[in-house]
C-alpha positions in Angstrom: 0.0 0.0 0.0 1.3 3.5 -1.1 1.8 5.7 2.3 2.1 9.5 1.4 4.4 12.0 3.5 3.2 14.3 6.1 5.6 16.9 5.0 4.5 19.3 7.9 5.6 16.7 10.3 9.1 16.9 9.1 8.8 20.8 10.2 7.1 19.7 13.4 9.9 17.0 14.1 12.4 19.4 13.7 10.9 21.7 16.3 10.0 19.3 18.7 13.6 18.2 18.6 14.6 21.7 19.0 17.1 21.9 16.2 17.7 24.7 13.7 17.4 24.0 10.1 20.9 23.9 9.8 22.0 22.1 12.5 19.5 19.5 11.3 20.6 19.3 7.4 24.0 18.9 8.6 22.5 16.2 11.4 21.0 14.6 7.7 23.5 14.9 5.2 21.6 17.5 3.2 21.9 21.4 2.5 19.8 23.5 4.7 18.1 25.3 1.3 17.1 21.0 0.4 15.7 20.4 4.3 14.0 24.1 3.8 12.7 22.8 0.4 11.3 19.2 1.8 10.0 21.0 4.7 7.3 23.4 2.8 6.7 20.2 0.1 8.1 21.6 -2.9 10.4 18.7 -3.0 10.1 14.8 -2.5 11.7 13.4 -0.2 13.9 9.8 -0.8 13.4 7.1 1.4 17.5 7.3 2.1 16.7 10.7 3.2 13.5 10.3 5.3 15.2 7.0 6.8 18.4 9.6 7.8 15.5 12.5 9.3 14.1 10.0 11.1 17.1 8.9 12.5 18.5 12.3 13.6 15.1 13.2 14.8 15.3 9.8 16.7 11.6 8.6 16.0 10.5 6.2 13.7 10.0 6.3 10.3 6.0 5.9 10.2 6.0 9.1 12.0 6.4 11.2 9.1 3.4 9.5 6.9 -0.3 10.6 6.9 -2.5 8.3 9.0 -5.7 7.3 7.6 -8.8 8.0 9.3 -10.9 4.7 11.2 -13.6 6.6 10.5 -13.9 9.1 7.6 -15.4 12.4 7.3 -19.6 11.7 7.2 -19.7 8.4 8.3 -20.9 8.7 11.8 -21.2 5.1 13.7 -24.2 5.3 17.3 -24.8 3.1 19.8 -27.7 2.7 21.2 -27.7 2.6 25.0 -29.5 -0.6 26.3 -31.8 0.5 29.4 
């Protein structure tokens, strides 16, 4: 199954960690204009790369794709309380 990137939990990552975009692309391996590029989406992101964020950010690697939803927008599941 094809997982798609969060890229605004790269950002979030980053901050959480408390690390400047340039202490992080050189954490990475990457130049800090490529990191600021991945960050905003306007670039992909290689599973080399997104292995070495998540390593540097030390979290795993299914932190940075979207989640899908148990229960998409307008469908609404009740229960019925037995009395």
């Amino acid at each position: 199954m094809f997982q798609k990137i969060n890229y605004k939990q790269i950002k979030e990552a980053r901050e959480l960690r408390k690390v400047t975009k340039k202490e992080a692309a050189e954490l990475i391996g990457i130049s800090q204009g490529k990191l600021s590029k991945i960050e905003m989406g306007m670039q992909g992101v290689q599973q080399g790369i997104l292995n070495a964020i998540a390593n540097a950010y030390n979290l795993p690697v299914d932190f940075f794709y979207e989640q899908e939803d148990a229960c998409p927008d307008g469908h609404f599941y009740f229960r019925r309380n037995i009395s």
